[in-house]
C-alpha positions as a printed NumPy array, in Angstrom:
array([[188.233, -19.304,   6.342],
       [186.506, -21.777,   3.788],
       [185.24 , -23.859,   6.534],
       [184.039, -21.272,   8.458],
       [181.821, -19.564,   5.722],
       [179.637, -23.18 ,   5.552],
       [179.359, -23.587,   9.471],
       [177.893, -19.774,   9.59 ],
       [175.991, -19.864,   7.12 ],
       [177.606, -16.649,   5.07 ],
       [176.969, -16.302,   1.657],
       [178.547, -13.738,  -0.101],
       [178.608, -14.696,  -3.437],
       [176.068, -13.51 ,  -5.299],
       [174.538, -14.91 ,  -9.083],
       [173.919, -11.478, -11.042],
       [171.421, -13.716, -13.156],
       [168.935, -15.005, -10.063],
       [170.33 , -13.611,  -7.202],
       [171.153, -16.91 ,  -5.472],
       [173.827, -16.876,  -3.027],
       [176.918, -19.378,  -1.948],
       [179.477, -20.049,   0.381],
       [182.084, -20.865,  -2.038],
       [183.227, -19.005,  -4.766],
       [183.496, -22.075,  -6.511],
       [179.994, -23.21 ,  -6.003],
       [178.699, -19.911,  -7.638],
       [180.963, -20.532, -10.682],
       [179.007, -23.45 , -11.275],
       [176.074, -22.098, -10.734],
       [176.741, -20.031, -13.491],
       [177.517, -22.354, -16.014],
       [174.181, -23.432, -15.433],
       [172.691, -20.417, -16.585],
       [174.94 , -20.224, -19.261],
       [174.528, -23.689, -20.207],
       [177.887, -24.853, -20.317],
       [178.637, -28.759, -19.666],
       [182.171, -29.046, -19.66 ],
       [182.819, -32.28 , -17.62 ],
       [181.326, -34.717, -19.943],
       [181.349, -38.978, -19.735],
       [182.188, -40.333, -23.137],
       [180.644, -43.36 , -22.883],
       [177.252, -42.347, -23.725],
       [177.693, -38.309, -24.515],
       [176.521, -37.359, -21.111],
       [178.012, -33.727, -19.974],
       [177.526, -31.678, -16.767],
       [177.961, -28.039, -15.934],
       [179.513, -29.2  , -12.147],
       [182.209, -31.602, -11.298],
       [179.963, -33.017,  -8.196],
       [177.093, -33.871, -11.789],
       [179.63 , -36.337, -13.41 ],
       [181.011, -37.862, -10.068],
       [177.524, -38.617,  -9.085],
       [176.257, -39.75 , -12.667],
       [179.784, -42.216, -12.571],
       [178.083, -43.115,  -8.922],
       [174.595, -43.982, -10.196],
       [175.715, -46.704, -12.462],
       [173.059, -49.323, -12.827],
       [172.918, -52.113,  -9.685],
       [175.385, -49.607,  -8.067],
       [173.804, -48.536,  -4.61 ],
       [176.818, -46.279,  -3.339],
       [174.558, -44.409,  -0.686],
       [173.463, -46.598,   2.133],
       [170.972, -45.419,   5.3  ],
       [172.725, -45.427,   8.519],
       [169.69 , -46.416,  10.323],
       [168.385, -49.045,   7.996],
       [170.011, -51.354,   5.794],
       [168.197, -49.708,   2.521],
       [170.882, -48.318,   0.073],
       [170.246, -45.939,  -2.9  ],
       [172.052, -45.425,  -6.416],
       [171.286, -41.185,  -5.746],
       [172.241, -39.212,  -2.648],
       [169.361, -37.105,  -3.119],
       [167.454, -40.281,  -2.726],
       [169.455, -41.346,   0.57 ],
       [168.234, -37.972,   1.491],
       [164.506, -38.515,   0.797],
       [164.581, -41.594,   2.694],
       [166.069, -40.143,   5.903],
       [163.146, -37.914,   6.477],
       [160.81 , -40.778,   6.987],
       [163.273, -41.724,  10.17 ]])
């Protein structure tokens, strides 16, 4: 059921504070700790703190020198997915 609420594109969960809309009930939860500012998976190295799981794994990712997000169509490899993702539109 999960899996089939991302391939159709249903979003029935609903932010009461913005009225953005999710798949997952677990994606809006997050979502909402953004609004209510709440960080509670933190890195203790250097006191950084997310409000989503996903924030930390890809902070712990985007290490310095560590490229963990590599083109398929090029050899070019980026530190940030969201970079990967810039990237791929010029192909």
């Amino acid at each position: 059921m999960r899996e089939m609420k991302t391939h159709t594109k249903e979003k029935p969960y609903v932010c009461k504070v913005c009225s953005a809309t999710f798949s997952l009930a677990g994606n809006l939860r997050g979502h909402i700790r953004t609004h209510a500012g709440e960080k509670p998976y933190s890195f203790e190295v250097w006191s950084a703190s997310f409000s989503r799981e996903n924030g930390l794994e890809n902070h712990m990712k985007s290490r310095p020198g560590e490229k963990s997000y590599a083109s398929r169509v090029c050899s070019v490899a980026f530190t940030k997915m969201v970079y990967l993702e810039t990237h791929g539109e010029i192909h």
